[in-house]
N, C-alpha and C positions, 0 to 999 in steps of 0.2 A: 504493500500500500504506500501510496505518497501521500501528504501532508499538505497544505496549504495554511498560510496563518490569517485569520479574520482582522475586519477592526478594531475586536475585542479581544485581539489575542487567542480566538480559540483556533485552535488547528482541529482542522476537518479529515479527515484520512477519505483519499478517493484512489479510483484505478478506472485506466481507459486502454480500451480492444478493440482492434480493426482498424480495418487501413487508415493513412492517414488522412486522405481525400476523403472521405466519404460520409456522408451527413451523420452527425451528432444526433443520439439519443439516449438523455440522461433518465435512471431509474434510481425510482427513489421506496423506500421499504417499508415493512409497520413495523408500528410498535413494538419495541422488545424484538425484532430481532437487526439485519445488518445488511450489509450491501451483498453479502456471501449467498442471501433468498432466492437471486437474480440468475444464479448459475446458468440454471436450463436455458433461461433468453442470453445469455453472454456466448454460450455454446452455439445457439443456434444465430444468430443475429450479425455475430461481427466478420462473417460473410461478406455483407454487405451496409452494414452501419461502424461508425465509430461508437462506442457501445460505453456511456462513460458511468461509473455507478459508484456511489461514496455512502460514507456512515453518518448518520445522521449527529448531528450534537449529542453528546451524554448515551452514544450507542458505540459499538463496533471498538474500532481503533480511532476513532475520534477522540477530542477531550472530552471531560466532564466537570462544565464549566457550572459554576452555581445556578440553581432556579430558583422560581419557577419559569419556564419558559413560555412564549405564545407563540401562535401557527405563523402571525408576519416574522417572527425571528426567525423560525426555520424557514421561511421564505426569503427571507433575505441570506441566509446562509446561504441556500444555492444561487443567488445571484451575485454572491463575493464570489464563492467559485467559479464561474463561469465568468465571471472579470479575470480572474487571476489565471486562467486556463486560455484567453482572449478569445472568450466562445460570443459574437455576439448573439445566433440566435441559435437552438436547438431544438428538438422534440423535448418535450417531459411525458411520460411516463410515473404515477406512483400507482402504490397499491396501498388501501387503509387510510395509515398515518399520510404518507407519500401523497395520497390523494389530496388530502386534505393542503398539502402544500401546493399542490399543483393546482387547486380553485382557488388559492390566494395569489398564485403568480397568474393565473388567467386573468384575474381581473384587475390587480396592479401591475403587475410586468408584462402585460400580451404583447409587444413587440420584441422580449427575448422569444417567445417561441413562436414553431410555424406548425404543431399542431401537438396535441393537449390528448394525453389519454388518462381516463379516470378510473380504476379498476378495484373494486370491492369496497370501495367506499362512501361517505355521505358527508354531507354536510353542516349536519348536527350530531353529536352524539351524545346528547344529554340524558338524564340529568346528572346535574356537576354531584349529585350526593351519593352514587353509584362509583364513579372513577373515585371521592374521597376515599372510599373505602380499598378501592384497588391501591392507591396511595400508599394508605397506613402498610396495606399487606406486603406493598414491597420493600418498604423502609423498614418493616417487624421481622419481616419471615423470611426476607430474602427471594432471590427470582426464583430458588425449585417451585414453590408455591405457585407463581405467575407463571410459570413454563407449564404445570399440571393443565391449569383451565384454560390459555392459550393454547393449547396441541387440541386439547376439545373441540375450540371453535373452528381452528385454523382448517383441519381434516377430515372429512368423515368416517362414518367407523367401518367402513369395507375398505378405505384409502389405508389406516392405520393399522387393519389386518393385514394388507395385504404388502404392506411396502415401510417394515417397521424400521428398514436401515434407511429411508428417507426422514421419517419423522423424528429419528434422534439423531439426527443430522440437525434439524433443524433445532428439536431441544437443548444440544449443544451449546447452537448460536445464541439460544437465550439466555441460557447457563451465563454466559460469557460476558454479559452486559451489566452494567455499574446498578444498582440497586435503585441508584441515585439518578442517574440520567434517567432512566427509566421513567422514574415518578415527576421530572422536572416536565418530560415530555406529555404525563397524563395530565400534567396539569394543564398543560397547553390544552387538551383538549377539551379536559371538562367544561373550558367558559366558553368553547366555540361556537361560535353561530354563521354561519353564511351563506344560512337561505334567500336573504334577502342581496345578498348583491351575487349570487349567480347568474341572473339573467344578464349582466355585464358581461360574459360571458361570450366573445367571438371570436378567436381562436378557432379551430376545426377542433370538434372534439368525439373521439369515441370513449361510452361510457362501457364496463364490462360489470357483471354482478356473477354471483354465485347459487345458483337454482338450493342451493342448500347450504347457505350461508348465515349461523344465526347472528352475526356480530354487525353485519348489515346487508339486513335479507334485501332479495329482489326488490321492495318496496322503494328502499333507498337509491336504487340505480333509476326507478322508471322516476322518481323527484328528478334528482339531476338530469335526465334525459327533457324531459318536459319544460325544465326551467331552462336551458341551454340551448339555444336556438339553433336549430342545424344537426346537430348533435346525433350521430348514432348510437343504439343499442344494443349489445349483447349479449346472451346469457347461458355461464355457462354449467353443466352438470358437476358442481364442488361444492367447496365450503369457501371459510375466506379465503388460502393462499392459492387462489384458481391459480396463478403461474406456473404454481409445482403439480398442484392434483389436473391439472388437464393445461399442462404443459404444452405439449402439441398444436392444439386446440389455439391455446393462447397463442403461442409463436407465431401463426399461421395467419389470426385476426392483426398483431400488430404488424406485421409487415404487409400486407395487403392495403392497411390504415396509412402506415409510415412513408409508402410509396405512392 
């Protein structure tokens, strides 16, 4: 991983694959886990994309600079990166958390990017008295706790019979993450709201959901879809980390989007 340092001093850890011509697209991860979620698309993608994917603040090999944070900081983190990289425009890509950055750069940064994907995420995830609790658990109990009920949502339960050296794969990557970053980013989310300025929203945007997603079901893709004007739909058979559980599937949708 390489490092970039903010205006705050925080250094970011990122890494970028494929040619050097070839159009930029940054991915960006959820919650509790890292830029390492990305693999399958990093494999399949830098073909034909420059494929650029980093750890989010207080995750991965990033810092973990004090909280609590908000979704414009981690917005603006990937627009210091992509200063200090001299990207001036690219695709964004998040999934979840990642989303939830990438409807903050749609509607304040939309001339860094040339087209916007939104995948298993929403724009609300309230209420802020549900994530406190996620909070405390991860500051008491440490992440095995958060890794238990994350792998719940993340997979479902024929994915996690059936492909158990994926999912501790990913347990790992949670494993791996500051207790602390972790909760600085829940907070970020508990106060989120940005249903209302969605429809700002013009960018080319495809939204993606998870047909068996409980952490934000189908409901929350067909919002986004409806408030974004233009905006296509997809939906695919998983839970949240549709990347990995219908990997394929995904790969197949972004590059068809991306080109």
């Amino acid at each position: 991983m390489n490092h970039v340092t903010l205006e705050d001093g925080c250094r970011l850890a990122w890494r970028m694959e494929g040619p050097e011509a070839a159009p930029v697209v940054v991915l960006a991860h959820a919650l509790g886990a890292s830029s390492a979620m990305w693999q399958p698309q990093a494999d399949s993608l830098t073909d034909q994309f420059r494929v650029l994917r980093y750890d989010s603040r207080g995750h991965g090999a990033s810092d973990v600079t004090p909280g609590p944070y908000t979704i414009e900081r981690l917005g603006r983190d990937v627009l210091g990166l992509l200063d200090a990289l001299g990207r001036q425009q690219v695709a964004f890509c998040g999934l979840s958390m990642g989303g939830f950055v990438g409807q903050w750069l749609g509607v304040n940064a939309p001339e860094r990017l040339n087209r916007l994907v939104l995948a298993n995420t929403t724009a609300y995830m309230g209420p802020p008295e549900a994530w406190i609790v996620r909070i405390e658990t991860a500051l008491q109990q440490g992440m095995p706790t958060i890794a238990d009920a994350a792998l719940e949502r993340w997979f479902t339960p024929a994915f996690r019979a059936h492909r158990p050296e994926t999912v501790n794969a990913i347990r790992q990557i949670i494993l791996a993450n500051d207790p602390l970053g972790y909760a600085s980013c829940a907070a970020a989310i508990a106060v989120m709201d940005q249903r209302e300025s969605l429809r700002q929203i013009t960018v080319p945007t495809l939204v993606l959901g998870g047909s068996e997603d409980p952490a934000t079901p189908v409901s929350c893709a067909e919002e986004l879809h409806a408030a974004i004007s233009g905006s296509r739909l997809e939906i695919l058979p998983s839970a949240h980390l549709s990347n990995i559980e219908q990997a394929e599937r995904f790969n197949a949708l972004l590059r068809t989007f991306l080109t």
